[in-house]
NUGUGU-207979 format. One record per residue (C-alpha): residue in three letters; x, y, z; residue number from 1. Coordinates in Angstrom, 3 decimals. Layout:
<sites>
SITE    aa         px         py         pz     i
SITE   ALA          X          Y          Z   NUM
...
</sites>
This chain:
<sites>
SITE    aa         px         py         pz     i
SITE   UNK     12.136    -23.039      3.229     1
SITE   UNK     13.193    -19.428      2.095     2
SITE   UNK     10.671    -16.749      1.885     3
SITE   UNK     10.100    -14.084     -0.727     4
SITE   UNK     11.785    -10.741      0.510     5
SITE   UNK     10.037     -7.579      0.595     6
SITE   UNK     10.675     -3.692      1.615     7
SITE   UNK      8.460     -0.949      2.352     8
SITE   UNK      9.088      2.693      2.364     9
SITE   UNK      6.577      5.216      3.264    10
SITE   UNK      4.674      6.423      6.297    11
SITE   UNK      4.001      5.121      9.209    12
SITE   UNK      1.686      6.951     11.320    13
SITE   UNK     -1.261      7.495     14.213    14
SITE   UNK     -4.909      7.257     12.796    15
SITE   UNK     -7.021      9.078     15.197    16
SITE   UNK    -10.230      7.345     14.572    17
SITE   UNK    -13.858      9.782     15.310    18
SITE   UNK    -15.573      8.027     17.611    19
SITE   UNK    -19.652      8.424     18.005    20
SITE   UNK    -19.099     10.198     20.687    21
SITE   UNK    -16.845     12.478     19.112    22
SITE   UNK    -13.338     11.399     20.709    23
SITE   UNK    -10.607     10.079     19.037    24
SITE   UNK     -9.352      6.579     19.382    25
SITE   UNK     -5.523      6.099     18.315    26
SITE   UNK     -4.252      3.450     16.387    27
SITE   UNK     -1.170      2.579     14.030    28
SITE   UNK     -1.388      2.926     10.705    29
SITE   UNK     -0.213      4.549      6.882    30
SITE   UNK     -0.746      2.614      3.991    31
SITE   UNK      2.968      1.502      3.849    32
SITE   UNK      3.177      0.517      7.077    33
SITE   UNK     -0.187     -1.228      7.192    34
SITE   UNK      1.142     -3.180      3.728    35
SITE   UNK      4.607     -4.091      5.776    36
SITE   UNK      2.438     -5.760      8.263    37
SITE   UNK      0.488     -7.633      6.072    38
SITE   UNK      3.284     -8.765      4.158    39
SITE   UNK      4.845    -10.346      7.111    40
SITE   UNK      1.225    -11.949      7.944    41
SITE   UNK      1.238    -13.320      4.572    42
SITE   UNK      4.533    -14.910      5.919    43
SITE   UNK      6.886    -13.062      3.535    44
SITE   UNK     10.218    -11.554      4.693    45
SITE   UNK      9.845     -8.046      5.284    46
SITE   UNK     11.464     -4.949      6.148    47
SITE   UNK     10.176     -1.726      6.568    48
SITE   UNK     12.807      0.741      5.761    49
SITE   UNK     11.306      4.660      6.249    50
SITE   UNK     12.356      6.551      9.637    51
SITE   UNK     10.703      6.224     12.395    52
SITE   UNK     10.097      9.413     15.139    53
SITE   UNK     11.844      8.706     18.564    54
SITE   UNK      8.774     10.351     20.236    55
SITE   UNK      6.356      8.090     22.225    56
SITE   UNK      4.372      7.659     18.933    57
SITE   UNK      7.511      6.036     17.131    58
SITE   UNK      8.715      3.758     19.809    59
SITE   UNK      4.693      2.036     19.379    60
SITE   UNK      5.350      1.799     15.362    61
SITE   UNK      8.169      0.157     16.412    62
SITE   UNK      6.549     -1.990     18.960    63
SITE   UNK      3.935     -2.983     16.465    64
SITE   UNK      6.311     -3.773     13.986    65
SITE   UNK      8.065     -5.882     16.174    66
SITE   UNK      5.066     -8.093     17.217    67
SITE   UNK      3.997     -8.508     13.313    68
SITE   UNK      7.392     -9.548     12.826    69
SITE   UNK      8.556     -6.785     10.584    70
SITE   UNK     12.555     -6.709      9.873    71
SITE   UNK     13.744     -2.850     10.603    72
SITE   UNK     17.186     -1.347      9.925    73
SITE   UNK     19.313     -0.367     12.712    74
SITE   UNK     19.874      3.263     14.012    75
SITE   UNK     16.897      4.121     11.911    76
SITE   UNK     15.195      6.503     14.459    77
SITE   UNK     14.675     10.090     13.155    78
SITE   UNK     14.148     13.308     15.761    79
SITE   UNK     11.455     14.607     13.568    80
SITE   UNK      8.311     13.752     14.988    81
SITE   UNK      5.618     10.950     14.133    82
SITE   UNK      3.037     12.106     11.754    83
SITE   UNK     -0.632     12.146     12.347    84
SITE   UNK     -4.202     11.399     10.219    85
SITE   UNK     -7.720     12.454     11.857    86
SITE   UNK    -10.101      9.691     10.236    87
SITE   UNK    -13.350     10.227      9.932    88
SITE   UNK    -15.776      7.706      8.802    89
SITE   UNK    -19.206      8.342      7.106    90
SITE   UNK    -22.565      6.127      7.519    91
SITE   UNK    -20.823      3.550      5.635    92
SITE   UNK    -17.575      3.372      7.508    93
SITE   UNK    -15.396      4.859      4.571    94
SITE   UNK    -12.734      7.411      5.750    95
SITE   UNK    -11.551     11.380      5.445    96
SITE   UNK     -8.517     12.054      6.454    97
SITE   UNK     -7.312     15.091      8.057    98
SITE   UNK     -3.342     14.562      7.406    99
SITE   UNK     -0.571     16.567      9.278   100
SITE   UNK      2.590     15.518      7.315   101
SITE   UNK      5.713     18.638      7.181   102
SITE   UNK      8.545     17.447      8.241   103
SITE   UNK      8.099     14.327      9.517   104
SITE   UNK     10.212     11.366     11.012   105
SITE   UNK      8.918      8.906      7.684   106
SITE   UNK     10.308     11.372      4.954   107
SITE   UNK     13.437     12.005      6.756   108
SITE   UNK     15.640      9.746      4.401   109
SITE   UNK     18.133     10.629      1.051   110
SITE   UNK     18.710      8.881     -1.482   111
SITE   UNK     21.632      7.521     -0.211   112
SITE   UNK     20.430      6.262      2.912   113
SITE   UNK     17.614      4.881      1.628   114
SITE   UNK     19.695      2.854     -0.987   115
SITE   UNK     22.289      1.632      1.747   116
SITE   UNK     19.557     -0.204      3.887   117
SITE   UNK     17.837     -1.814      0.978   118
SITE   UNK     19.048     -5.833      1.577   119
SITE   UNK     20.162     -7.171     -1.391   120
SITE   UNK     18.012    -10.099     -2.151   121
SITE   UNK     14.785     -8.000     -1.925   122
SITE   UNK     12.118     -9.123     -4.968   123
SITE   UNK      9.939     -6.213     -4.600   124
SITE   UNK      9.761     -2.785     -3.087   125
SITE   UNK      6.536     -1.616     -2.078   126
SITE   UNK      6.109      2.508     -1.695   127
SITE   UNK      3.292      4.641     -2.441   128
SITE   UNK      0.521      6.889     -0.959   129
SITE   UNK      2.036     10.022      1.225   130
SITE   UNK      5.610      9.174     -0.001   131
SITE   UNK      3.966     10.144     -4.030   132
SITE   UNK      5.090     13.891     -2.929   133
SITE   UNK      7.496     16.545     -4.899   134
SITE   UNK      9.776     16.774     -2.519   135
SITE   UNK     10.527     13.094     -2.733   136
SITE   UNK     11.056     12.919     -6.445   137
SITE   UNK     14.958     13.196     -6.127   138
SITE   UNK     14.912     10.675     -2.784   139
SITE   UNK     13.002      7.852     -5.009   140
SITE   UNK     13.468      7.900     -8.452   141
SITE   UNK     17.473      7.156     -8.427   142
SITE   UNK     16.573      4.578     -5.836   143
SITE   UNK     13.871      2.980     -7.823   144
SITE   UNK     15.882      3.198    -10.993   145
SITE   UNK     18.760      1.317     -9.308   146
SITE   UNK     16.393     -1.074     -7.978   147
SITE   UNK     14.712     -2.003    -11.533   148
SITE   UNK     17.854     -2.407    -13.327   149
SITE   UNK     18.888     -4.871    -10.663   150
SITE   UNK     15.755     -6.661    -11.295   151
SITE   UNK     13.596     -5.740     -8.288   152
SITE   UNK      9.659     -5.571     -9.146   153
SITE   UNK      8.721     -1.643     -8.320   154
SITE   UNK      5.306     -1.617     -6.414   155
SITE   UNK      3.411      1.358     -6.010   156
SITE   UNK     -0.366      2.057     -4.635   157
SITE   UNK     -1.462      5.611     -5.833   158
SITE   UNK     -3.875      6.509     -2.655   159
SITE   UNK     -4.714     10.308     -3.388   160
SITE   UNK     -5.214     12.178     -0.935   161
SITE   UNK     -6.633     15.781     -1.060   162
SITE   UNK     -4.153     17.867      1.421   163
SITE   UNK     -1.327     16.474      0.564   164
SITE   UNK      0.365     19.463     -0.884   165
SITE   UNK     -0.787     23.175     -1.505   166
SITE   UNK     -0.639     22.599     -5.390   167
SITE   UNK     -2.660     19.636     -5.989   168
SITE   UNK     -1.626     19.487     -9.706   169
SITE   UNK      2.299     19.147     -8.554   170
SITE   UNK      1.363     16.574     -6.823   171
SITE   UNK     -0.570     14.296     -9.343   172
SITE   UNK      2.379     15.387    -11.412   173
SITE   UNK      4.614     13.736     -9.033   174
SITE   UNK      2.408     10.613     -9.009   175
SITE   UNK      2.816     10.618    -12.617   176
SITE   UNK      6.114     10.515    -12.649   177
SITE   UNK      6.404      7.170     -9.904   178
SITE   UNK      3.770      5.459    -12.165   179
SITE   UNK      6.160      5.577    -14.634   180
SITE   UNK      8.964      3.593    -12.575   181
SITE   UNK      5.991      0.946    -11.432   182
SITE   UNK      5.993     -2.988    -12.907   183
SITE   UNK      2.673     -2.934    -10.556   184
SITE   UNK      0.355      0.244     -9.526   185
SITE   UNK     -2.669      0.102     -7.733   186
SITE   UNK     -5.194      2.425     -8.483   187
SITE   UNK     -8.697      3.432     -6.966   188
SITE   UNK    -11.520      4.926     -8.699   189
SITE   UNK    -11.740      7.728     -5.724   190
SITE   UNK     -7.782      7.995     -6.622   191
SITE   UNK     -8.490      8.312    -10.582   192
SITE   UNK    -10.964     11.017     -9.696   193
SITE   UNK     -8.617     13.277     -7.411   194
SITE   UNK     -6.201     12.837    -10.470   195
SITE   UNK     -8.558     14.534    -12.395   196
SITE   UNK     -9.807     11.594    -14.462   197
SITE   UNK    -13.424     11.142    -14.624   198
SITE   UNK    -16.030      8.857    -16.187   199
SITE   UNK    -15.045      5.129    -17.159   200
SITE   UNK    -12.427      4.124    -14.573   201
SITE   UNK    -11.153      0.764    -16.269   202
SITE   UNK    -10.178      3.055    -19.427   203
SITE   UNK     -8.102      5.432    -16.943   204
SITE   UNK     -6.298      2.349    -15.079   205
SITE   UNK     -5.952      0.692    -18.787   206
SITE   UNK     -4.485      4.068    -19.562   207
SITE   UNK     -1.962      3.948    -16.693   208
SITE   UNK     -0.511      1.363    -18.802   209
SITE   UNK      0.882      3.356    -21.348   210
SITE   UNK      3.500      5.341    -19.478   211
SITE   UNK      4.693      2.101    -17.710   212
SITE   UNK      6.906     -0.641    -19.277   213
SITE   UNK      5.422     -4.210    -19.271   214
SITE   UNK      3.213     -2.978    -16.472   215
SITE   UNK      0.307     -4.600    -14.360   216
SITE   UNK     -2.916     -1.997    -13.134   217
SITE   UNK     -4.755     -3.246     -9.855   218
SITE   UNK     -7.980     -1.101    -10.093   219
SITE   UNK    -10.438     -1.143     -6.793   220
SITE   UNK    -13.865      0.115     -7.526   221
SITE   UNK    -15.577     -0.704     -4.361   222
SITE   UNK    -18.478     -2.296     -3.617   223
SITE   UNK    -18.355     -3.409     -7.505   224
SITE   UNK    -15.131     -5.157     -6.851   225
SITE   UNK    -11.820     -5.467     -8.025   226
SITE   UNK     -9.784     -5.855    -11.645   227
SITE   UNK     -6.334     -6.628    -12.997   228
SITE   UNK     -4.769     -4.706    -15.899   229
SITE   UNK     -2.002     -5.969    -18.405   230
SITE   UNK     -1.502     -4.882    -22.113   231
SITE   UNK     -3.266     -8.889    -23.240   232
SITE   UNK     -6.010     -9.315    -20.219   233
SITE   UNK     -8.476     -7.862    -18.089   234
SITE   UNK     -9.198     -9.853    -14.912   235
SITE   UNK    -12.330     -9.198    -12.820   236
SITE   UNK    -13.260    -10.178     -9.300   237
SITE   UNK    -16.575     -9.476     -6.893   238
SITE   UNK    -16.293     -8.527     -3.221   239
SITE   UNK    -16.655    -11.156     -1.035   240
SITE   UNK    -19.322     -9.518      1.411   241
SITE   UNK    -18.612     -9.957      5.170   242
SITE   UNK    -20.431    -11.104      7.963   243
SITE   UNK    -19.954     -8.665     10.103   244
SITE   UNK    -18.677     -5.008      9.078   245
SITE   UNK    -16.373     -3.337     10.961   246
SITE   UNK    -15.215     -0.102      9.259   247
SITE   UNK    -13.244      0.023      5.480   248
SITE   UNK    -10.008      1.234      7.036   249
SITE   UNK     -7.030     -0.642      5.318   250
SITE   UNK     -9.027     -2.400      3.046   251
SITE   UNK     -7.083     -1.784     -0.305   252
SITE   UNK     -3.823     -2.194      1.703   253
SITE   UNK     -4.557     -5.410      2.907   254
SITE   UNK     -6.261     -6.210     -0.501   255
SITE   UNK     -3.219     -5.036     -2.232   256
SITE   UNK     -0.512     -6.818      0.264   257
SITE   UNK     -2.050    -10.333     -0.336   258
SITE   UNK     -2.594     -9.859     -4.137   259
SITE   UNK      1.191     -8.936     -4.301   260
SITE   UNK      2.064    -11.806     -1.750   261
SITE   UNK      0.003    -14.688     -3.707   262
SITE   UNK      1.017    -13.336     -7.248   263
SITE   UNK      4.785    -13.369     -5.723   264
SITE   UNK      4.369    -17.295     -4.236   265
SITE   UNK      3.197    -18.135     -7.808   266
SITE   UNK      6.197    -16.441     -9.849   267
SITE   UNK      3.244    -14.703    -11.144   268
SITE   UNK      4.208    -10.941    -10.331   269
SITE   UNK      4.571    -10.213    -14.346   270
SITE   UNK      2.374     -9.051    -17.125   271
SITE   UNK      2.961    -12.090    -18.781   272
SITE   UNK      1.206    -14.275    -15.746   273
SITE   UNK     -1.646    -16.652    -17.045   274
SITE   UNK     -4.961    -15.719    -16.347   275
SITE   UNK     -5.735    -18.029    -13.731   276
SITE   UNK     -2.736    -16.463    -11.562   277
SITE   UNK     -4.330    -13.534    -12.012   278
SITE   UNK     -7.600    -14.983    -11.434   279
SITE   UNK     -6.181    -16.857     -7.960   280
SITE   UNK     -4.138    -13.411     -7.107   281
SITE   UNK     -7.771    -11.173     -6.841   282
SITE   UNK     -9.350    -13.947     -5.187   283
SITE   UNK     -6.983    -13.895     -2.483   284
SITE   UNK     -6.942    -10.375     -2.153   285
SITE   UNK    -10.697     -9.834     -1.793   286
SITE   UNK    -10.990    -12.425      0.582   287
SITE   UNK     -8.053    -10.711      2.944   288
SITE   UNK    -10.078     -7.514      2.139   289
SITE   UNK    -13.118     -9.059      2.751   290
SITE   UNK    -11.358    -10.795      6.382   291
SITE   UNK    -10.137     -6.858      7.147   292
SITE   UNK    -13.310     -4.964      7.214   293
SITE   UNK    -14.881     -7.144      9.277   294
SITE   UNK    -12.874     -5.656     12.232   295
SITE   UNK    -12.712     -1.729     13.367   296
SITE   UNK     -9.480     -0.076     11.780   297
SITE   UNK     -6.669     -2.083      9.775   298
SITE   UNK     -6.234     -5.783     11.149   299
SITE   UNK     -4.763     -7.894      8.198   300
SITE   UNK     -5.438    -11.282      8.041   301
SITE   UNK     -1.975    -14.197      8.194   302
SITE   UNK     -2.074    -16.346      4.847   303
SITE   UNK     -3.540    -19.371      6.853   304
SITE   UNK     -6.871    -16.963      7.848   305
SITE   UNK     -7.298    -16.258      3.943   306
SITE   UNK     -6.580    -20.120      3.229   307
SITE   UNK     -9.072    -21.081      5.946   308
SITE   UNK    -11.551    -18.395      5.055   309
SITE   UNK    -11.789    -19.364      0.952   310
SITE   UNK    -11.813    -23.313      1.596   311
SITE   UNK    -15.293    -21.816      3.459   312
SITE   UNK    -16.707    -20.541      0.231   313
</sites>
């Protein structure tokens, strides 16, 4: 049977999860990366394509990506080092980050490059978060424009983060201009508020839909759940509580990855899907969400454990 084929490109990273006691507990992470692994749970074909360091840090990413069965390019090592995130979590278990991103192995890629390891077949390329940066703008937009006219659904989640860059309004400019290029975007409402968009957060994601062409809007607004966007519908879908919480860490990434992966099984990945694919898609995702905070830091769930977990409901 062949499986839908997927790349990622963006970081991959150490989370240095604050412990109670104050110390720091390491574990693999990024949003990219953490959506290439759960698009290989879900049992697609995936390859992550951004550098990785050939410090100590980078030879675990690639571990890990090995054991999650993650496809990576050969000779793709960089001698920039790994990049790190301090995470700390609040009552609730949501994260801060504390990011240390210049010059890193993940962003050490042209254009060119970057084109010449993208396979051929690929249905959708995933990038987003840390990777939304000016200095990218010429690495991904001719590589996303090539990719779209060849057919290849653009996928991008949004994930502000304060930090980022020095000028904070150059970089929601950048993320402007990626949202453009995106048949799919997901969007926060703690991202729509570092963009500078405030009050009613389905009218801002709606919005999004304006500067895209034929675009879908995944909007997360947490504990009140999850929507889909198009032009004709508007999709809603609760959280599916947990039983046991572990900490929110990866939660839109893995909600995101197995939305993406069930709306891509369907042939629903389009603005034009009915509303029950739609409907089915956000189920899915919740549930994986809903599977992923039940553990401490990012752990996302194969399709079977979602399959297995909804047939409970």
């Amino acid at each position: 049977m062949m499986r839908n084929k997927v790349a990622v490109f963006g970081e991959a990273l150490f989370d240095l999860l604050q412990q109670s006691n104050g110390d720091y507990r390491p574990f693999v992470g990024g949003s990219p990366f953490n959506v290439a692994r759960s698009f290989a749970k879900q049992g697609l074909d995936c390859c992550y394509l951004s550098r990785i360091g050939n410090d100590d840090l980078g030879s675990q990413i690639m571990h890990a990506a090995q054991l999650d069965g993650i496809q990576l390019p050969e000779n793709n090592r960089s001698d920039k080092p790994t990049s790190l995130a301090l995470v700390y979590k609040d009552e609730n278990g949501h994260p801060s980050y504390q990011l240390y991103r210049k010059s890193v192995a993940d962003l050490d890629m042209t254009a060119e490059q970057l084109l010449a390891i993208i396979p051929a077949d690929v249905e959708v390329f995933h990038t987003g978060s840390l990777a939304l940066v000016p200095e990218m703008i010429d690495v991904l937009t001719p590589v996303l424009i090539k990719l779209k006219n060849r057919g290849v659904k653009i996928s991008i989640d949004i994930n502000v983060r304060l930090g980022v860059e020095i000028d904070h309004s150059q970089y929601v400019g950048a993320i402007w201009q990626f949202i453009a290029l995106a048949d799919i975007v997901k969007v926060s409402d703690e991202d729509l508020h570092l963009m500078g968009l405030q009050d009613d957060p389905i009218y801002h994601a709606a919005e999004m839909l304006s500067v895209m062409n034929d675009g879908i809007v995944a909007l997360t607004l947490g504990e009140q759940g999850a929507f889909i966007i198009t032009d004709g519908l508007t999709v809603q879908q609760d959280i599916i509580p947990t039983r046991s919480f572990g900490d929110a860490v990866g939660a839109g990434d893995t909600f995101f990855s197995a939305l993406i992966s069930e709306l891509l099984r369907n042939n629903a990945l389009h603005r034009f899907a009915e509303k029950e694919q739609l409907q089915q898609g956000l189920l899915f995702g919740a549930m994986a969400a809903s599977l992923n905070v039940s553990e401490i830091g990012c752990h996302p769930p194969s399709q079977q454990q979602v399959l297995n977990a909804l047939a409970l409901l």
